[in-house]
Biopython code that builds the backbone (N, CA, C, O; Angstrom):
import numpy as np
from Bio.PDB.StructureBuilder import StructureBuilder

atoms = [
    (1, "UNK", "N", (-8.649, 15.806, -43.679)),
    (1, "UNK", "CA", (-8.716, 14.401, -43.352)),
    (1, "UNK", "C", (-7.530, 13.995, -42.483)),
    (1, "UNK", "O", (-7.582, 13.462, -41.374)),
    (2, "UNK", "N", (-6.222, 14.415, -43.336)),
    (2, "UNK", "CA", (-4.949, 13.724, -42.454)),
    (2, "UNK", "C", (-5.312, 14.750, -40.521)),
    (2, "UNK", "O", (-4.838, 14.077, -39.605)),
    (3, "UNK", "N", (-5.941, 15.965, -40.064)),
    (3, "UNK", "CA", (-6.363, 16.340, -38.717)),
    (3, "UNK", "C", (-6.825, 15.282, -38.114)),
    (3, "UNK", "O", (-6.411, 15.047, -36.979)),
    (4, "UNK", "N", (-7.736, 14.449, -38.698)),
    (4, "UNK", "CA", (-8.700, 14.009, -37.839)),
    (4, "UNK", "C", (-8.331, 12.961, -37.305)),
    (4, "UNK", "O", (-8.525, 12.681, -36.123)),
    (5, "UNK", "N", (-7.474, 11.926, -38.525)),
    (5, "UNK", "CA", (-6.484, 10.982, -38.209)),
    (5, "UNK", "C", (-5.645, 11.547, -37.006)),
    (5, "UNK", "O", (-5.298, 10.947, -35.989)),
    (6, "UNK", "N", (-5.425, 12.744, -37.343)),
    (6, "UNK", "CA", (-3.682, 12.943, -35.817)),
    (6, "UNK", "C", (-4.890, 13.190, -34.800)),
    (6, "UNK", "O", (-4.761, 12.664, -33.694)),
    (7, "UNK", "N", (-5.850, 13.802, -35.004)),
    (7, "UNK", "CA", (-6.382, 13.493, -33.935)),
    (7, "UNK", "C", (-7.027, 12.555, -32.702)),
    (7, "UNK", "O", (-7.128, 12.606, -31.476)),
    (8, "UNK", "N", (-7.351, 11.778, -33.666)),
    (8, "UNK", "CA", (-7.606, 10.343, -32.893)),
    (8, "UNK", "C", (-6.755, 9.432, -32.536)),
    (8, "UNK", "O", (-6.811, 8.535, -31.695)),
    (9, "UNK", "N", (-5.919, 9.782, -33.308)),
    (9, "UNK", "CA", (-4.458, 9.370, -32.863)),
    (9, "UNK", "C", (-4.219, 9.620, -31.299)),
    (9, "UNK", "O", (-4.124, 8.924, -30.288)),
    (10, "UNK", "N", (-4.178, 10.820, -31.593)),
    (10, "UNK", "CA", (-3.757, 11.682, -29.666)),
    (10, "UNK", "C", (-4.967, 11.463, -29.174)),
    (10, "UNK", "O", (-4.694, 11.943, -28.073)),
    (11, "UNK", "N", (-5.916, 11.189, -29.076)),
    (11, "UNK", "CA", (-7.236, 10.474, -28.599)),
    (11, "UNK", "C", (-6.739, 9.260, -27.904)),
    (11, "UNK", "O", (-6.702, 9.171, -26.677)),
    (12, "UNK", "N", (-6.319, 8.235, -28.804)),
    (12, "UNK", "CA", (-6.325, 7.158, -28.546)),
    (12, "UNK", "C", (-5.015, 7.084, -27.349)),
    (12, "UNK", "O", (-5.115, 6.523, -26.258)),
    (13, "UNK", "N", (-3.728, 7.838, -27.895)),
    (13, "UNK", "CA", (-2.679, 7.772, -27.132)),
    (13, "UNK", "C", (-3.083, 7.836, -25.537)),
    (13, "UNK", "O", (-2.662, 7.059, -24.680)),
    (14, "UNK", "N", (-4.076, 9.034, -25.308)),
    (14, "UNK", "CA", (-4.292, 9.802, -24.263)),
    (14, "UNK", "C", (-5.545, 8.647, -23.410)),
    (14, "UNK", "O", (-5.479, 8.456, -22.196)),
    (15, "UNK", "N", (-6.269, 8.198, -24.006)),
    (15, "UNK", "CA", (-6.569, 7.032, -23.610)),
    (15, "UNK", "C", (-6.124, 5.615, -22.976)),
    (15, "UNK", "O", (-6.411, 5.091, -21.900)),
    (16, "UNK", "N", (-5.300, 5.189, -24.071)),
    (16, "UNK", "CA", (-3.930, 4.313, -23.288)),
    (16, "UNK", "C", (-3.173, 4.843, -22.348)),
    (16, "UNK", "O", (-2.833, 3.937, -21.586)),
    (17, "UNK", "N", (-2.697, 5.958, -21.992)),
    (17, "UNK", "CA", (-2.277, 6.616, -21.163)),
    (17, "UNK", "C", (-2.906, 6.392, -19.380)),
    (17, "UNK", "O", (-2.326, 6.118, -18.329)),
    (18, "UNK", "N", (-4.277, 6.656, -19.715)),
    (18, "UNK", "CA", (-4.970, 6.715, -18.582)),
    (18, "UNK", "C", (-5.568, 5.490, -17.934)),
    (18, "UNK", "O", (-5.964, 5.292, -16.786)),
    (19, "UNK", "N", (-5.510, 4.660, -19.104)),
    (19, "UNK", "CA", (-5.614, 3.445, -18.788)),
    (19, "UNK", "C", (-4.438, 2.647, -18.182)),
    (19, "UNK", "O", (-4.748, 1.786, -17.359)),
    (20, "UNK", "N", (-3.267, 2.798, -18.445)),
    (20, "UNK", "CA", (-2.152, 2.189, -17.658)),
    (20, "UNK", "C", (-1.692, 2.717, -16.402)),
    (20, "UNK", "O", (-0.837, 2.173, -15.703)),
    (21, "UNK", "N", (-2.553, 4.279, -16.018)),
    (21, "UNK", "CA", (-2.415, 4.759, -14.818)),
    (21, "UNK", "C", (-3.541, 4.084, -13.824)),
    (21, "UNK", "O", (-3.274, 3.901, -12.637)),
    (22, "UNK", "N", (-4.829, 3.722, -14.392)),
    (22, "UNK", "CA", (-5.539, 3.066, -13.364)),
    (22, "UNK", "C", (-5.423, 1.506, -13.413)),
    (22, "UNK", "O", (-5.547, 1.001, -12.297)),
    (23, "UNK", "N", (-5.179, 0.468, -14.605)),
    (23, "UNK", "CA", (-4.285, -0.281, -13.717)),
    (23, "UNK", "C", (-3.261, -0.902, -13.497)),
    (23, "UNK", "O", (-3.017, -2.098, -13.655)),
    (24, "UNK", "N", (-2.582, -0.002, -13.087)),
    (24, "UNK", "CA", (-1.084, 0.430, -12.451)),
    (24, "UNK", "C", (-1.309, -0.390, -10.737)),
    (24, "UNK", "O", (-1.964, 0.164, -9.854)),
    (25, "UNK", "N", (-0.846, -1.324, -10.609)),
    (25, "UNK", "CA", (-0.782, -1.485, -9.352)),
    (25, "UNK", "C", (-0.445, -0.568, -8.271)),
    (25, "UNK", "O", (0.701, -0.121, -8.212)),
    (26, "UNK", "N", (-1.681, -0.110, -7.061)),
    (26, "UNK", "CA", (-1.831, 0.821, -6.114)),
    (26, "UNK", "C", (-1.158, 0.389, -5.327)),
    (26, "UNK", "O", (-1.508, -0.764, -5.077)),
    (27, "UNK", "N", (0.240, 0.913, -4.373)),
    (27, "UNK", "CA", (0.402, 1.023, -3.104)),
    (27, "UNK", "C", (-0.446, 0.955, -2.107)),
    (27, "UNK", "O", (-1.382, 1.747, -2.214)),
    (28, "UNK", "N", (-0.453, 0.085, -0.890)),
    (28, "UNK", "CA", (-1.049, -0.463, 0.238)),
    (28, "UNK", "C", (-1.120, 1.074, 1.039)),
    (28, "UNK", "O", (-0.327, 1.573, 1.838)),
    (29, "UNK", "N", (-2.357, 1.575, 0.498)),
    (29, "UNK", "CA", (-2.381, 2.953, 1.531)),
    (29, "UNK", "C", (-4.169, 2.752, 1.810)),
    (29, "UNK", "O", (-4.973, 2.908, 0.891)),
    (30, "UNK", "N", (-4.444, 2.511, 2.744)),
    (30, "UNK", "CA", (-5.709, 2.454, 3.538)),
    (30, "UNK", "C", (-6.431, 3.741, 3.476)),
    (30, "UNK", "O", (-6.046, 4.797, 3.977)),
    (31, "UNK", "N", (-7.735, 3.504, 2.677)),
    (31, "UNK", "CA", (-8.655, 4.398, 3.296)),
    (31, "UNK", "C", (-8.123, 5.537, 4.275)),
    (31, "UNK", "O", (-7.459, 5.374, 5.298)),
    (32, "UNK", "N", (-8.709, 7.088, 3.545)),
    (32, "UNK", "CA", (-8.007, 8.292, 4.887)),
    (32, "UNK", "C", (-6.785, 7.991, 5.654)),
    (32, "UNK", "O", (-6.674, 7.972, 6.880)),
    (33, "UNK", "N", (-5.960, 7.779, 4.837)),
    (33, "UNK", "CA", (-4.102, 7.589, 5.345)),
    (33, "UNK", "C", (-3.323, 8.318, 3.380)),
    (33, "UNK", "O", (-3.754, 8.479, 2.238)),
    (34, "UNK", "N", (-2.262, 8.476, 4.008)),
    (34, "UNK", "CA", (-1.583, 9.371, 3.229)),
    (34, "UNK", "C", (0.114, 8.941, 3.563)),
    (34, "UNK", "O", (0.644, 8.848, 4.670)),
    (35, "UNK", "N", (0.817, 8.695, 2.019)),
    (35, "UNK", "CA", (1.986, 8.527, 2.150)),
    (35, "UNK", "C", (2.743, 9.382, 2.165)),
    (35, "UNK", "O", (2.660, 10.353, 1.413)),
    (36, "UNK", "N", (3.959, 9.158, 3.314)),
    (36, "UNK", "CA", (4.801, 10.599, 3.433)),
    (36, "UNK", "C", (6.153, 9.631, 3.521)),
    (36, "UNK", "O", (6.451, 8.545, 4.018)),
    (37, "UNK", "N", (6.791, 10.678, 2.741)),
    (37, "UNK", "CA", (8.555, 9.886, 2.592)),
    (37, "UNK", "C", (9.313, 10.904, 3.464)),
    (37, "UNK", "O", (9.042, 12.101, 3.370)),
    (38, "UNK", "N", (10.127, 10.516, 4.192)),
    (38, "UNK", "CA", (10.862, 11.006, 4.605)),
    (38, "UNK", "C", (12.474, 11.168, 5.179)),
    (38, "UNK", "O", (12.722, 10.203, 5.903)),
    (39, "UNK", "N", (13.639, 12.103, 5.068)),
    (39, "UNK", "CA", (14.539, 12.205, 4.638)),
    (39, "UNK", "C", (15.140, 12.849, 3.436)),
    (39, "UNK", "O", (14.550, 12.792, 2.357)),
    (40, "UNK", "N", (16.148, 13.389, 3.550)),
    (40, "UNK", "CA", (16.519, 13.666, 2.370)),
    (40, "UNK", "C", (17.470, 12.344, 1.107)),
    (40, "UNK", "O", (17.469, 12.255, -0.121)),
    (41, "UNK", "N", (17.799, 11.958, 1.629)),
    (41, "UNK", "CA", (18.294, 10.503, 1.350)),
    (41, "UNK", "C", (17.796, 9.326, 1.582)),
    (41, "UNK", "O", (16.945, 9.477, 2.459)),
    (42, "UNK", "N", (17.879, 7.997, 1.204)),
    (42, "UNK", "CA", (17.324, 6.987, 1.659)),
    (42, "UNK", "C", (16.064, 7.133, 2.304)),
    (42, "UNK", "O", (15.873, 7.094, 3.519)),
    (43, "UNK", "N", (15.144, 7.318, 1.331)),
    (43, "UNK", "CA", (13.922, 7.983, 2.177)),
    (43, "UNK", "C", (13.143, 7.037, 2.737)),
    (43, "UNK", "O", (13.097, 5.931, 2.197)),
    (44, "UNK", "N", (12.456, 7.276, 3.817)),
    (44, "UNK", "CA", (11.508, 5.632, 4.366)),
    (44, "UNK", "C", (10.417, 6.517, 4.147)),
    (44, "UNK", "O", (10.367, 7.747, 4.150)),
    (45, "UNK", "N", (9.214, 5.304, 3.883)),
    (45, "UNK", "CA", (7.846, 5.510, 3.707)),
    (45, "UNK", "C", (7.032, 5.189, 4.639)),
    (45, "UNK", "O", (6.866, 4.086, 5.159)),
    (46, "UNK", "N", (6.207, 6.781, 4.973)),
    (46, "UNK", "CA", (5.675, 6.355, 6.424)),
    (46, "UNK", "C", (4.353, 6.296, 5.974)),
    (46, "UNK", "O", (4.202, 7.268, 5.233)),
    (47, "UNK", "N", (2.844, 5.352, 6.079)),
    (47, "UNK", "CA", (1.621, 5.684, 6.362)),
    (47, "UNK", "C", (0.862, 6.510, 7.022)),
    (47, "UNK", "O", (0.369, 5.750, 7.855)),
    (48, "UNK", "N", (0.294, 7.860, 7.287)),
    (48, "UNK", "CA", (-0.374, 8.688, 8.357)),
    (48, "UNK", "C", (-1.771, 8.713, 7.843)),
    (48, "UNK", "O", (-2.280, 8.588, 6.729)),
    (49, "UNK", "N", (-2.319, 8.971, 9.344)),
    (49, "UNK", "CA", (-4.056, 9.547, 8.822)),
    (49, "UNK", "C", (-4.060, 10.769, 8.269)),
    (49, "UNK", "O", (-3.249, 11.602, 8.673)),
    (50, "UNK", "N", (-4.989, 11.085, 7.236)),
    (50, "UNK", "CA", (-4.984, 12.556, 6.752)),
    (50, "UNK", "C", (-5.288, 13.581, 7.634)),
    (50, "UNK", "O", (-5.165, 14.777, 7.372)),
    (51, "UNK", "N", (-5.836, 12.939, 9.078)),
    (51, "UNK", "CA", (-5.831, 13.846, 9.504)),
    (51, "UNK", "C", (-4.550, 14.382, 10.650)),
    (51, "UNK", "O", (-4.503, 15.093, 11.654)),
    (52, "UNK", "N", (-3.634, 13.612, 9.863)),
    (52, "UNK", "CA", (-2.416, 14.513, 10.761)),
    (52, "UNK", "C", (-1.855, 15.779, 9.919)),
    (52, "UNK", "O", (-1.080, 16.681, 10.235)),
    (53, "UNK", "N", (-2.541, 15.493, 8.741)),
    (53, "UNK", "CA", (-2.249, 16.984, 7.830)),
    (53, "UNK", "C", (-2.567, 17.744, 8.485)),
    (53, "UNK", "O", (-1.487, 18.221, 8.834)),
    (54, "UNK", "N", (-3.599, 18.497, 9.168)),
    (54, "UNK", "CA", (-4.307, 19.213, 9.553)),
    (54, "UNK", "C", (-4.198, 19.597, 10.772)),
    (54, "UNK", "O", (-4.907, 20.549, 11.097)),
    (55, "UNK", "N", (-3.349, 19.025, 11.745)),
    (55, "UNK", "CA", (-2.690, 19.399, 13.201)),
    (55, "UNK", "C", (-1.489, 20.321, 12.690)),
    (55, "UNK", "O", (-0.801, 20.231, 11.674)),
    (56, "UNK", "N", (-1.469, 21.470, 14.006)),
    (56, "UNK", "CA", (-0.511, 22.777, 13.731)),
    (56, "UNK", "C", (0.622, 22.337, 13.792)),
    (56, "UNK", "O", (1.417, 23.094, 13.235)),
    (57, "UNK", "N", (1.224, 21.154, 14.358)),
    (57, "UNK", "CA", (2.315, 20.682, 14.405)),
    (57, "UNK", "C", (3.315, 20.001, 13.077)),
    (57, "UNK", "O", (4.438, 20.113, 12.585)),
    (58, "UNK", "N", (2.160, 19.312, 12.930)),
    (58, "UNK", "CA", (2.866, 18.884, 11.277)),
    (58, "UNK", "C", (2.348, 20.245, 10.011)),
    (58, "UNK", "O", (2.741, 20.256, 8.845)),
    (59, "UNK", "N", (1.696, 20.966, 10.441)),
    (59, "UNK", "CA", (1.816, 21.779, 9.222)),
    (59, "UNK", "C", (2.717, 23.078, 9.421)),
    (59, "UNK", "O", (3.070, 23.878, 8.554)),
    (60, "UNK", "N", (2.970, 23.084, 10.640)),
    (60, "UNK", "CA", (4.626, 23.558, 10.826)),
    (60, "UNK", "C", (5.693, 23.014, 10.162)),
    (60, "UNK", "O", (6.636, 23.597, 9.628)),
    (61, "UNK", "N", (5.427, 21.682, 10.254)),
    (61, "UNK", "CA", (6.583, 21.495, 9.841)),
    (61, "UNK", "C", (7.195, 21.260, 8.330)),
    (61, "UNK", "O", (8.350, 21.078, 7.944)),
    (62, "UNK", "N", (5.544, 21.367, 7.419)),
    (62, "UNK", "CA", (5.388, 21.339, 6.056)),
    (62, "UNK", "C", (5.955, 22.965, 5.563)),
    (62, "UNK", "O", (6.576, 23.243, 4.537)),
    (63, "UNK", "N", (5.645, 23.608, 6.330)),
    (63, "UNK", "CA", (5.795, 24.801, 5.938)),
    (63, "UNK", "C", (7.155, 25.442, 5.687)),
    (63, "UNK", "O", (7.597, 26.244, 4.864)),
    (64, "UNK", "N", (7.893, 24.412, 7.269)),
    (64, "UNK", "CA", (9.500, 25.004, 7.360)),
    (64, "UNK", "C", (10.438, 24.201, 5.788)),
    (64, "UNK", "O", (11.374, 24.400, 5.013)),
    (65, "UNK", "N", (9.345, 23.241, 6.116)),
    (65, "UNK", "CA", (10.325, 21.901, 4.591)),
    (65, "UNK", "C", (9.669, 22.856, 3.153)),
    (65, "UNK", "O", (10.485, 22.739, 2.238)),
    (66, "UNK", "N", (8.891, 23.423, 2.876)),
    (66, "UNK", "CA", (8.431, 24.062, 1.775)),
    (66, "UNK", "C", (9.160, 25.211, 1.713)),
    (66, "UNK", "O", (8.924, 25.794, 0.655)),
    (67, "UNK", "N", (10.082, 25.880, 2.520)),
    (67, "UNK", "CA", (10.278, 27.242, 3.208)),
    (67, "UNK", "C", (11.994, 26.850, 2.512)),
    (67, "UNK", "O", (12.616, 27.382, 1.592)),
    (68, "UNK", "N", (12.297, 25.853, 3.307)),
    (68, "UNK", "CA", (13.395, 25.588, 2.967)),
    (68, "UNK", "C", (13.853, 24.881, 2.080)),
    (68, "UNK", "O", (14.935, 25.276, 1.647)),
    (69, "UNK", "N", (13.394, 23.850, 1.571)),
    (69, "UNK", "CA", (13.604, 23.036, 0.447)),
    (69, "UNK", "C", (12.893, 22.880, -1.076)),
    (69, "UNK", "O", (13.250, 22.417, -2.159)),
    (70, "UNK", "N", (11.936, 23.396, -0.651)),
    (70, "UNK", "CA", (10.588, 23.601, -1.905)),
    (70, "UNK", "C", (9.905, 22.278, -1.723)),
    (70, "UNK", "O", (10.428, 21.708, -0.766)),
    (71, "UNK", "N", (8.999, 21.600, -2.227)),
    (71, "UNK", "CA", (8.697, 20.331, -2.148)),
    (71, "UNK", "C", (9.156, 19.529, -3.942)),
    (71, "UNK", "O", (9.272, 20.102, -5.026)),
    (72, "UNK", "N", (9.289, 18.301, -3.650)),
    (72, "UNK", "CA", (9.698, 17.541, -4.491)),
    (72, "UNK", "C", (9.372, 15.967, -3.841)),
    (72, "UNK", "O", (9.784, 15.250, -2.929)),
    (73, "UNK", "N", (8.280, 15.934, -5.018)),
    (73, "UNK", "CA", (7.603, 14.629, -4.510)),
    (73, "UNK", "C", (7.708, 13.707, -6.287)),
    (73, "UNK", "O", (6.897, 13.703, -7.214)),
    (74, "UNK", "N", (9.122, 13.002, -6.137)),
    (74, "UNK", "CA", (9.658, 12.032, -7.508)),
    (74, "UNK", "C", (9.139, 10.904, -6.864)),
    (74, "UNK", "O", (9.322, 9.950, -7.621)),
    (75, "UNK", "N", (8.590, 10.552, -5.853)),
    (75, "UNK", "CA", (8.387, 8.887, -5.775)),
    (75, "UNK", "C", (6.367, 9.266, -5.579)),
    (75, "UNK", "O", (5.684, 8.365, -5.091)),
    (76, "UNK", "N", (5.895, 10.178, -5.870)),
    (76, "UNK", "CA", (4.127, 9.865, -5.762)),
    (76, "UNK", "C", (3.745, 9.945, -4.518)),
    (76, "UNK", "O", (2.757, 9.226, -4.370)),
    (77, "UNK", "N", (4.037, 10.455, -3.581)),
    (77, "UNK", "CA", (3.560, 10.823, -2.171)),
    (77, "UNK", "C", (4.565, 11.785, -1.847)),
    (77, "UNK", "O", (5.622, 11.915, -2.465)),
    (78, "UNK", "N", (4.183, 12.490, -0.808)),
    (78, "UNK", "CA", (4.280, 13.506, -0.124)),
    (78, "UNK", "C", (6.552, 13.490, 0.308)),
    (78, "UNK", "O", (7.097, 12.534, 0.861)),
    (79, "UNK", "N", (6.975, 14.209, 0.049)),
    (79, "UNK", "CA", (8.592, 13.682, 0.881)),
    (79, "UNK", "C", (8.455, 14.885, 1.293)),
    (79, "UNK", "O", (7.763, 15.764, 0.780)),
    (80, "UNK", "N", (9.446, 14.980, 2.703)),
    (80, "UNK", "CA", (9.356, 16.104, 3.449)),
    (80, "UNK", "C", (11.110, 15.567, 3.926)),
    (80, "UNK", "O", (11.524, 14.440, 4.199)),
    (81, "UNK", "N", (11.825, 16.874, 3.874)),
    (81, "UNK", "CA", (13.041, 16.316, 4.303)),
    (81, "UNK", "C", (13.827, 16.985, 5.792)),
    (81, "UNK", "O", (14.338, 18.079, 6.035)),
    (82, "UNK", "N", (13.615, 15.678, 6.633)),
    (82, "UNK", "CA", (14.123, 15.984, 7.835)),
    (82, "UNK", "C", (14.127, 14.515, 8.495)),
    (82, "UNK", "O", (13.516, 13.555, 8.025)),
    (83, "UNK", "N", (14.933, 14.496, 9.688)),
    (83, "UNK", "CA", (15.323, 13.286, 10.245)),
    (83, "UNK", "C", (13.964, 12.594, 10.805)),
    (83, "UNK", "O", (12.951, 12.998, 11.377)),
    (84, "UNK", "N", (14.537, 11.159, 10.281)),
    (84, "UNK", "CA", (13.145, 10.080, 10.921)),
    (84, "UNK", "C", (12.749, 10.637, 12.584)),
    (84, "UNK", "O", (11.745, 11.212, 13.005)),
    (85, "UNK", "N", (13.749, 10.279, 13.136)),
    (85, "UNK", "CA", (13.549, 10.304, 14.423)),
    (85, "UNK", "C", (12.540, 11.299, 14.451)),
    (85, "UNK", "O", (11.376, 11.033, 14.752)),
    (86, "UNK", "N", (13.025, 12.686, 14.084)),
    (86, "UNK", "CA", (12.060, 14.031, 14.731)),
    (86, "UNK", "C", (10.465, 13.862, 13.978)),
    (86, "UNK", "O", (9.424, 14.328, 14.442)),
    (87, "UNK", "N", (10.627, 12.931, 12.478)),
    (87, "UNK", "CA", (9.334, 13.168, 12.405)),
    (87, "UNK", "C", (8.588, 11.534, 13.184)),
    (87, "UNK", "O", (7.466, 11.135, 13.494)),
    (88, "UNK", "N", (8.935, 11.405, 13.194)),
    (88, "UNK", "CA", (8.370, 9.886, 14.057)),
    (88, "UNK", "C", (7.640, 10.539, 15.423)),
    (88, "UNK", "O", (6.433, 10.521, 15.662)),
    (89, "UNK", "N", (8.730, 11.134, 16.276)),
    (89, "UNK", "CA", (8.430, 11.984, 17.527)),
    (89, "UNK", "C", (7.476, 12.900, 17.466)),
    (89, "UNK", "O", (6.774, 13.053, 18.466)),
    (90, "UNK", "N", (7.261, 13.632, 16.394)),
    (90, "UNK", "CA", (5.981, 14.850, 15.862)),
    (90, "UNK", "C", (4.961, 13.654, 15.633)),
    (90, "UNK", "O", (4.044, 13.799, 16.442)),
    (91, "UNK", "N", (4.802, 12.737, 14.990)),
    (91, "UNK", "CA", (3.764, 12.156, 14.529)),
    (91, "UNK", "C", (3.075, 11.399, 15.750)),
    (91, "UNK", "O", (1.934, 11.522, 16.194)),
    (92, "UNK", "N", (4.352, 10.400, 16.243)),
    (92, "UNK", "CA", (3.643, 9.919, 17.333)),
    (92, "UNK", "C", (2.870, 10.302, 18.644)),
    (92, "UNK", "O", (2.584, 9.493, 19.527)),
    (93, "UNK", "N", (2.597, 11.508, 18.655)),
    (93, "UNK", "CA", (1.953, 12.414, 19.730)),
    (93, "UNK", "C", (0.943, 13.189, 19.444)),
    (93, "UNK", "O", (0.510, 14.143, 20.091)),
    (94, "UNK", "N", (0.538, 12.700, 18.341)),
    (94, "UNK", "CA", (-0.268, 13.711, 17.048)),
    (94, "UNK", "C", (-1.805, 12.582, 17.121)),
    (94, "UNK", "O", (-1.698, 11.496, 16.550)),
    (95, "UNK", "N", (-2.804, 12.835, 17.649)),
    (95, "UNK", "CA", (-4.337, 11.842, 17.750)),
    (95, "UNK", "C", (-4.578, 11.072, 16.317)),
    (95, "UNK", "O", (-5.559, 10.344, 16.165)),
]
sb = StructureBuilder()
sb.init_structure("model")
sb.init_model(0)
sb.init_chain("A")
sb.init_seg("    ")
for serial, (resi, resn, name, xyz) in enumerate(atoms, 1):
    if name == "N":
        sb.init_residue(resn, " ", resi, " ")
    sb.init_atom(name, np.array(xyz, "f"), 0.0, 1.0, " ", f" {name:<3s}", serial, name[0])
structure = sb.get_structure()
């Protein structure tokens, strides 16, 4: 008897759980766009289409930041650490 209790217990927990993740107020990210932080410090949050994942250019450059830094994503989107400027310049030339 006392199982079934702990069980519904962790039932219920795991329930509330999932419920305060959906509604959790969502970040302003549009339909097929994807948040990417970037910097290693003071990170700014950039909006992209998903489909800049998928150009050889930025997945170069996922690769060199995975290569070299590992990834570590503490704020819920994507951080990649390297200077605004260069990724601004990669992105903005990217369809």
């Amino acid at each position: 008897m006392g199982g079934r209790i702990r069980s519904r217990i962790s039932s219920a927990k795991q329930i509330l759980k999932l419920q305060s993740l959906v509604t959790r107020k969502k970040p302003d990210v549009p339909k097929g766009h994807v948040t990417v932080y970037v910097r290693e410090t003071h990170r700014k949050r950039f909006v992209v289409p998903i489909t800049v994942l998928n150009h050889p250019s930025f997945r170069c450059l996922l690769k060199r930041a995975e290569e070299e830094f590992r990834f570590n994503h503490p704020m819920g989107g994507l951080t990649i650490p390297c200077l605004e400027e260069a990724f601004v310049h990669l992105t903005s030339g990217l369809p």
